[in-house]
matplotlib code that plots the C-alpha trace (Angstrom):
import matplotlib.pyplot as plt

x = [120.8, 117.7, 113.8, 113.0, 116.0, 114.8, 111.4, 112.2, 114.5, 111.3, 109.2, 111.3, 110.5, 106.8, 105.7, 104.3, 105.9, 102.7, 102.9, 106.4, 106.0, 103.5, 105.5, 108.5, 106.7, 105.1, 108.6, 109.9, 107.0, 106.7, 110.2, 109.8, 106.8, 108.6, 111.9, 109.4, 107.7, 111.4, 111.3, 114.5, 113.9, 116.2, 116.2, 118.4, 121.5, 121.0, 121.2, 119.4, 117.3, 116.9, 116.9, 119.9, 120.1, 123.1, 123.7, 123.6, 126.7, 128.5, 129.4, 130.6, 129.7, 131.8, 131.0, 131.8, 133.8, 131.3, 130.5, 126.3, 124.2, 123.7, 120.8, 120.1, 118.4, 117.4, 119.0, 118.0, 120.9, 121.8, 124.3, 125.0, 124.2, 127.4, 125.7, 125.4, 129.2, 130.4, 128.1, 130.3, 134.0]
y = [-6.2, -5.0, -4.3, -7.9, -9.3, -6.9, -7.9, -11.7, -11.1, -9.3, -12.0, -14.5, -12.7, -11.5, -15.0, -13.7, -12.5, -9.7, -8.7, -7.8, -6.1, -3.6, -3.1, -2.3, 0.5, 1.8, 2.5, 3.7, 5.7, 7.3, 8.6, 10.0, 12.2, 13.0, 14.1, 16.1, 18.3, 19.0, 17.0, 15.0, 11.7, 10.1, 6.3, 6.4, 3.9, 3.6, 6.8, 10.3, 10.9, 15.0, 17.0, 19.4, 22.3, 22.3, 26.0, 26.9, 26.3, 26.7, 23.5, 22.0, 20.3, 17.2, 16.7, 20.2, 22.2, 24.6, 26.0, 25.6, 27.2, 24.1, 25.4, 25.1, 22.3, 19.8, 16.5, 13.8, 12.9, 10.5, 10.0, 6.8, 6.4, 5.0, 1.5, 1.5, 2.8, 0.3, -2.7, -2.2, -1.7]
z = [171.4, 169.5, 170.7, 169.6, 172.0, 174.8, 174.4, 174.5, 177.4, 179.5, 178.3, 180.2, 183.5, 182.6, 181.1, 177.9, 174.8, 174.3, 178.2, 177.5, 174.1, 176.2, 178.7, 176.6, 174.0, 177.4, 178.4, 175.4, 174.5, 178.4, 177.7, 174.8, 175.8, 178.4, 176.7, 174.1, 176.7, 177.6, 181.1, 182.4, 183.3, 186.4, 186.9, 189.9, 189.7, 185.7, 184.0, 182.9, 179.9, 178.8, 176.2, 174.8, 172.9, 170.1, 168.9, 165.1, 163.3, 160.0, 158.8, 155.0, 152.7, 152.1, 148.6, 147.1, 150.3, 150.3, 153.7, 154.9, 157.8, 160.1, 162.4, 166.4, 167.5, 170.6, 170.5, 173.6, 175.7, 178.0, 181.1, 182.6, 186.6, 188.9, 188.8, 185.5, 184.8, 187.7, 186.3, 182.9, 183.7]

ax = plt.figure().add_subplot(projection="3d")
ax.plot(x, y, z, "-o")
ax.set_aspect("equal")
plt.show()
């Protein structure tokens, strides 16, 4: 499933195909503020959005085997509520 299917599946609901486009990038868009002042977002039963810090790293290059300074960085995460994990076995 893609935007486009999510959007057509919320327009089934909502009763407009624009209504549900909205409300979708509203979501999308609230997280990601969210996740880039470094807040954790909880939808209870579904899952956690937050941010993670990966430490710097040596890594290699595949193409010549020689090794390169990967630095530190924050990488969004996400962890699946009990519903959620239940709702898929």
């Amino acid at each position: 499933m893609n935007k486009a299917d999510l959007v057509a599946e919320v327009a089934k609901v909502v009763g407009s195909k624009r209504k549900a486009e909205d409300a979708v990038s509203c979501v999308f868009g609230t997280i990601t503020k969210g996740l880039k002042k470094g807040q954790a977002l909880t939808l209870v039963g579904f899952g956690t959005f937050r941010v993670s810090k990966r430490k710097a790293r040596v890594g290699r290059n595949p193409q010549t085997g020689k090794e390169i300074k990967i630095p530190a960085k924050k990488v969004p995460k996400f962890t699946a509520g009990k519903s959620l994990k239940n709702a898929v076995k």
